[in-house]
KOLDRENLO-856164 format. One line per 3 residues: for each residue x, y, z of C-alpha. Coordinates in Angstrom, 2 decimals. Each point is the difference from the previous one (the first is absolute). Layout:
<sites>
X Y Z; ...
</sites>
This chain:
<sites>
53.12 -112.83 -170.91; 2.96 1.46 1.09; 0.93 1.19 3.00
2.23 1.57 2.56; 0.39 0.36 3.93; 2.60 2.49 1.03
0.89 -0.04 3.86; 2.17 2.04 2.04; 3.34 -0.78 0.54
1.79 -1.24 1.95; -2.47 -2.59 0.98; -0.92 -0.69 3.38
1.11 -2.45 1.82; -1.55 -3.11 1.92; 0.81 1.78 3.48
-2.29 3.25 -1.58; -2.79 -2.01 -0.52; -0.23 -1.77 3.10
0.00 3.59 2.03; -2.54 1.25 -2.58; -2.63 -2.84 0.57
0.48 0.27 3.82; -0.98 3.35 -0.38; -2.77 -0.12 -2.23
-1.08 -2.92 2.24; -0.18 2.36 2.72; -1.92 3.18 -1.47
-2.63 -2.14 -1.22; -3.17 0.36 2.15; -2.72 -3.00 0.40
-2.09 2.23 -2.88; 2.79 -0.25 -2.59; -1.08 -3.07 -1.92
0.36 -1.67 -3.28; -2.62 -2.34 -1.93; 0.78 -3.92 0.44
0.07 -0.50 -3.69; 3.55 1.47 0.30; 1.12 -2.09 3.06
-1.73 -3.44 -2.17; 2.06 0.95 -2.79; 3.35 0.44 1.60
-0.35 -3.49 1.67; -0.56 -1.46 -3.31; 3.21 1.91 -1.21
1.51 -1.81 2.33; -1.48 -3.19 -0.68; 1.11 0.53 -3.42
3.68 1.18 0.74; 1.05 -1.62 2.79; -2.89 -3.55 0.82
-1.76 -0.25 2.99; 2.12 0.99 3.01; 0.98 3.75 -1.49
-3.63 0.58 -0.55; -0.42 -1.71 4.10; 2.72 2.33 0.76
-1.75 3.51 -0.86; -3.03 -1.74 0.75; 1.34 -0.06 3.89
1.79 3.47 -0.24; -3.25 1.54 -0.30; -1.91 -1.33 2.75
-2.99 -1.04 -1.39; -1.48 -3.57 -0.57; -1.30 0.97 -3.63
-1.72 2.87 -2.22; -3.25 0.42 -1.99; 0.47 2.35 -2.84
-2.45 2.56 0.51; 0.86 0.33 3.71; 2.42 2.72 1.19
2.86 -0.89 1.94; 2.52 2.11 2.01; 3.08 1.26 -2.14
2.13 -1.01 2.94; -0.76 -3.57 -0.70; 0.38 0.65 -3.99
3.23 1.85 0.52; 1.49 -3.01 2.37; -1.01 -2.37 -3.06
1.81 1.80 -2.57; 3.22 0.90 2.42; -0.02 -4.10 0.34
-0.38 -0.68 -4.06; 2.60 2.83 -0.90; 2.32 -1.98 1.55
-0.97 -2.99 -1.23; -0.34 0.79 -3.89; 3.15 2.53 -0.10
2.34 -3.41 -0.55; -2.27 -0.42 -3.40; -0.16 4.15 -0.88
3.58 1.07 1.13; -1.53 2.43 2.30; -2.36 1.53 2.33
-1.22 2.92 -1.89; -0.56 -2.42 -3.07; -1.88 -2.51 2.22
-2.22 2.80 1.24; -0.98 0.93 -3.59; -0.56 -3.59 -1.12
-2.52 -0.39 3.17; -1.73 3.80 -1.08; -0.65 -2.06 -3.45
-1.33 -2.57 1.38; -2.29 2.29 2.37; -0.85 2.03 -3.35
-1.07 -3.55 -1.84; -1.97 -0.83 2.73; -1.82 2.93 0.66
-0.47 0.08 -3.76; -1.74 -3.00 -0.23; -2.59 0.47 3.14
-3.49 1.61 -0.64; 1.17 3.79 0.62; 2.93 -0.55 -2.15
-2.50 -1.22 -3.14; -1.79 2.62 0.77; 2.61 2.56 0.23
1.07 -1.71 -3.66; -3.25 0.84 -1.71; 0.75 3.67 1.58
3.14 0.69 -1.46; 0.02 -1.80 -3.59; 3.79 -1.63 -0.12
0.36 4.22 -0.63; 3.39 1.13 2.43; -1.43 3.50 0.93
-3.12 -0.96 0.82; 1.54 -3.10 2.39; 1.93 2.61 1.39
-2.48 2.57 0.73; -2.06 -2.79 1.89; 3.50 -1.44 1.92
-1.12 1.80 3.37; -3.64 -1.15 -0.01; 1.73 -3.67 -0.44
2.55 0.47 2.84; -3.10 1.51 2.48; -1.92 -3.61 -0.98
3.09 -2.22 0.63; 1.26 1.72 3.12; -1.54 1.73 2.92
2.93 2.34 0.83; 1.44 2.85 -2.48; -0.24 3.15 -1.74
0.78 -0.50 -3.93; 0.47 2.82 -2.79; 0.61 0.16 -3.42
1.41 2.62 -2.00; 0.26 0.63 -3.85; 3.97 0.98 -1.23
-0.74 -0.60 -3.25; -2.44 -1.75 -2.14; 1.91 -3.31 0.57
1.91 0.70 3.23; -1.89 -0.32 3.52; 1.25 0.39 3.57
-2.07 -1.89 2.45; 0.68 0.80 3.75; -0.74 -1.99 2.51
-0.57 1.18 3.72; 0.28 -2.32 3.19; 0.16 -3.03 -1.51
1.96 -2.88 1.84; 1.01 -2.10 -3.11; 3.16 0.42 -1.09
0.69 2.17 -3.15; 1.36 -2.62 -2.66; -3.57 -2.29 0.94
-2.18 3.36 -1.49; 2.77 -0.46 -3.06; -1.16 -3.55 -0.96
-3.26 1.06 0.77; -0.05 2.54 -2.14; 1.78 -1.81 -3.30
-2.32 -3.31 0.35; -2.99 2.46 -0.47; 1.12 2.57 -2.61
1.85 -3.12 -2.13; -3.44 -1.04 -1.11; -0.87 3.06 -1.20
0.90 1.85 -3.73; 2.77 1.24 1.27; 4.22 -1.02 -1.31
3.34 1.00 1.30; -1.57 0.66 3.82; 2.03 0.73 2.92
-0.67 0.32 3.83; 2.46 1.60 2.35; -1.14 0.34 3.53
1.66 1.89 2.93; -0.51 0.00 4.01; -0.48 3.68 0.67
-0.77 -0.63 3.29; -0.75 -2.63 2.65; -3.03 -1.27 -0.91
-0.03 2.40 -3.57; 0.71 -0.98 -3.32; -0.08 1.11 -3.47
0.05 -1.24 -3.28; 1.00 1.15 -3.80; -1.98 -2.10 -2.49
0.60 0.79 -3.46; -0.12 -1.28 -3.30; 0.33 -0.08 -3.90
</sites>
């Protein structure tokens, strides 16, 4: 299926990135956490991409020994991970924001394939709207911090907004593609936009 990411320009540099992960680093609270499935899956990533001693590297960042999938962890520790592998894979991606959206796929794919993501398969059909409609029940499952709405533009055009969320706009991108590419839908595109510090929104449309 075809697709298309549009981001906003100019992009932002290495030096913007580093500021905006020691800041969402230090917002999050202890009760801001994220599922382990999603820290398991970006050491394999890593694994994958760049052998043993990337995945040791964001492994170390994060200050934890290991994960169990169905346990939540603290964002903080998630966020270090992913400020470590950004780093790491933007040699093989050309860039940050690009790296960021290739690790939201993999988060999607993951998430996909665990026992809430089957069952949030069955829910929705492979049918776009109906993925959609169900998007903020998915994000409350996966994450424990957040405030998610979606609106209707137009029959094939949704805007998803996302409130005080510490991950980093172009991650909710690839998020968002990996899931809605396996669905009916052709010609999609996903543009997302920091609105505020820990806000984001996105424009998903298609056909």
């Amino acid at each position: 299926m075809n697709q298309e990411v549009q981001v906003d320009v100019p992009r932002f540099t290495r030096e913007h990135w580093e500021r905006d992960f020691a800041r969402r680093i230090s917002l999050a609270t202890p009760a801001d956490t994220a599922r382990g499935v999603f820290c398991i899956g970006l050491l394999k990533t890593m694994e994958d991409l760049g052998g043993a001693e990337a995945a040791r590297r964001c492994l170390e960042a994060s200050g934890e020994t290991a994960f169990v999938e169905l346990f939540n962890y603290p964002i903080a520790a998630y966020l270090r991970m992913v400020a470590t592998a950004v780093h790491l894979l933007a040699a093989k991606y050309g860039d940050i924001e690009e790296s960021l959206r290739r690790i939201g796929r993999r988060a999607a794919a993951d998430f996909r394939e665990s026992s809430a993501g089957r069952a949030m398969g069955v829910m929705h059909g492979g049918d776009a709207r109906r993925l959609l409609d169900c998007l903020s029940l998915v994000y409350r499952i996966a994450l424990s911090f957040g405030r998610y709405e979606l609106s209707w533009v137009a029959p094939a055009h949704a805007r998803f907004g996302v409130k005080r969320t510490f991950i980093p706009y172009p991650f909710h991108e690839g998020v968002l593609l990996e899931l809605l590419e396996k669905t009916n839908v052709l010609r999609l595109k996903v543009r997302g936009r920091q609105t505020s510090a820990l806000d984001s929104e996105y424009d998903i449309s298609w056909g």
